[in-house]
N, C-alpha and C positions, 0 to 999 in steps of 0.2 A: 404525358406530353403529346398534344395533337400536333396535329401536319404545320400548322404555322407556327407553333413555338419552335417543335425542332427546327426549322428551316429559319427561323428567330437566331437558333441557339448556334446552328450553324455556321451562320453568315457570320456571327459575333467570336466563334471560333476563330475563323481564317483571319478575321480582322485583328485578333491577338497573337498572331503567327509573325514569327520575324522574315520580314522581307524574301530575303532568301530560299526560303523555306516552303513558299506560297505554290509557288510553281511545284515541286517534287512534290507536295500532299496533293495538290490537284490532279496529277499525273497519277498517283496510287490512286487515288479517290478512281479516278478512272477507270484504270485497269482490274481494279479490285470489285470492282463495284459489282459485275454479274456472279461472282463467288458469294458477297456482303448479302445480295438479293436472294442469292439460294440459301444462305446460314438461317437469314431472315425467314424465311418462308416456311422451310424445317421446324424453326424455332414455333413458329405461331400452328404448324400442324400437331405438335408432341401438345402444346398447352392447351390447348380442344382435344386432344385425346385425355388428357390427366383430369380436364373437368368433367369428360362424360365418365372416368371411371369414377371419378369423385361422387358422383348422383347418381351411378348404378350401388354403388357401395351402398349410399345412404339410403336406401331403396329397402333393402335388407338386413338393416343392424338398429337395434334402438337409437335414440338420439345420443346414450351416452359410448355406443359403439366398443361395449362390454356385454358378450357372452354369457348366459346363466352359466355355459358350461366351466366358464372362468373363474378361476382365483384368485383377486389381488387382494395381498397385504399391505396396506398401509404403515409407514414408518414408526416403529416403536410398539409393531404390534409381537412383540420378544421384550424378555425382560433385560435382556444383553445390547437391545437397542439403542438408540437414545429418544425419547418422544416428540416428536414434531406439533406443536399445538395445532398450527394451521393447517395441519394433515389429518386431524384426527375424522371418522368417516362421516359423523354430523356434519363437517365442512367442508369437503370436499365434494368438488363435481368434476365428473370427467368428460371430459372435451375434446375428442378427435381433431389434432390439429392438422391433419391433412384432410378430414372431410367438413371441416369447419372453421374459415379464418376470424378474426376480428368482427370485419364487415357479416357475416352468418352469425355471429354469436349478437351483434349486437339487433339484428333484424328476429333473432329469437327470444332475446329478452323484451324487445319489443312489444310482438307479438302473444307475448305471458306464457311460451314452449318453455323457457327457461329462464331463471333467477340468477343475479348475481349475488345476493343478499340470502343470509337465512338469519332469524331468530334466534338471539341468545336467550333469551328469558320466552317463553309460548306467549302471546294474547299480549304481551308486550311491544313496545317501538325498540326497542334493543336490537339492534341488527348491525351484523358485523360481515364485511365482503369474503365471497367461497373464495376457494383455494379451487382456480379449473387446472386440471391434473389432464397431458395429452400423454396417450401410448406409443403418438406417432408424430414424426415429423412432417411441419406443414408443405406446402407446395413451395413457397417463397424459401426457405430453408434446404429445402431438398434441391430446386436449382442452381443455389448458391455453392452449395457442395461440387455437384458432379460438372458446374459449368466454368467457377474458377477457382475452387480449393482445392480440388484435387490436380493431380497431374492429368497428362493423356495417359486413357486406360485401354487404347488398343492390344491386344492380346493377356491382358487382365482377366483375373476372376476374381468378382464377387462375391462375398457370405455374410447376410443378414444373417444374426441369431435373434428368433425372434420375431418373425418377418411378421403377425400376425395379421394386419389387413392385404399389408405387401406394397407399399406407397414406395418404399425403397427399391423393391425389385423394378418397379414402374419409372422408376424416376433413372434407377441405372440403365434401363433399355433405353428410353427414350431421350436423354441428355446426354449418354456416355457413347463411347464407345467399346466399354469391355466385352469379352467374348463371351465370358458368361457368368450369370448372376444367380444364386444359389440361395434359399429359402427355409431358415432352419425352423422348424415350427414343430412344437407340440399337442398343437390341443389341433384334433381332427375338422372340425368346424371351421377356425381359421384357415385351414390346408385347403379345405371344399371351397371356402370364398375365395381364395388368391389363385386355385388352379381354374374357376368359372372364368374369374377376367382374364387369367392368363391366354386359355382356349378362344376366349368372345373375341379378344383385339391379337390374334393370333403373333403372342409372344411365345411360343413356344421354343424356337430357334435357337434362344439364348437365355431363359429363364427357364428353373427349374424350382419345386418346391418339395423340401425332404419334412416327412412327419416323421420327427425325432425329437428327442431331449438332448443338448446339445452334452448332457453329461452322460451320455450313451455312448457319444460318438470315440471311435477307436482313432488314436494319432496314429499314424503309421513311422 
């Protein structure tokens, strides 16, 4: 919504406001207004930070934003499983949904980087839509979380298990307010890319990232 719709949406607001009411929303509008501008302005500095880390990342990880040094199993790869058709690994593509929304996937299938279709029969028209599998929660998702699903997380901590790219640990610095945000991560490679950005956009303060197996870790 640009500058003249909001102020469209606005006007059209007050105009559905009961009489009485006009004046006291005007008066908070008022008073409120240099707090609304600084929330505002916060807000639009964290979402230029989360896209430069979004294009440093992609910078360094294939497109599917999977590790050689990584292992994933797909659903019903046990015989105690139960088998997923659309998961099996001919169908599936994995799609980093924090370093790739909609609008990116469809400028890469675009562009012929990536395929939404593959081949049931080879040298055939048989084609049936991948299964895109994300390890990470997108941008849109993550501010939804830390800006009105959760509580206020002033003197809160933290603990992704898992953290692998670190979109969570990013999103909790930058949206929340908890004191500190914790990175449980196994595979060493992960640990070197989350502690890069950590260092580059100096989150250190309140982000931390532990190379561990979260079934290592001692309860106390």
């Amino acid at each position: 919504m640009d500058f003249l719709r909001g102020q469209e949406a606005f006007l059209n607001l007050i105009s559905s406001v009961e009489k009485d009411s006009v004046i006291p929303l005007l008066k908070w509008i008022r008073y409120s207004s240099e707090d609304l501008i600084k929330d505002a302005s916060r807000s639009n500095e964290a979402d230029k930070t989360i896209e430069q880390i979004r294009h440093d990342i992609q910078s360094i990880v294939s497109l599917s934003a999977v590790l050689p040094s990584e292992v994933i199993l797909s659903p019903g790869h046990s015989k105690k499983q139960l088998k997923i058709d659309n998961c099996a690994v001919s169908s599936v593509a994995h799609v980093d949904g924090f370093l790739y929304n909609d609008e990116d996937v469809d400028e890469l299938c675009d562009s012929g980087k990536m395929s939404r279709n593959y081949c049931i029969d080879c040298g055939s028209h048989q084609v049936a839509p991948l299964t895109f599998i994300s390890h990470s929660t997108s941008v849109t998702q993550m501010k939804y979380i830390f800006r009105y699903l959760l509580p206020d997380l002033s003197g809160k901590i933290i603990v992704d298990v898992g953290s692998r790219l670190g979109p969570v640990l990013y999103g909790a610095y930058l949206y929340s307010n908890a004191s500190s945000i914790i990175g449980c991560e196994m595979n060493d490679e992960l640990c070197l890319i989350q502690q890069n950005i950590i260092e580059k956009y100096h989150f250190q303060d309140r982000i931390k990232v532990i190379l561990i197996s979260i079934w290592q870790m001692k309860v106390c």
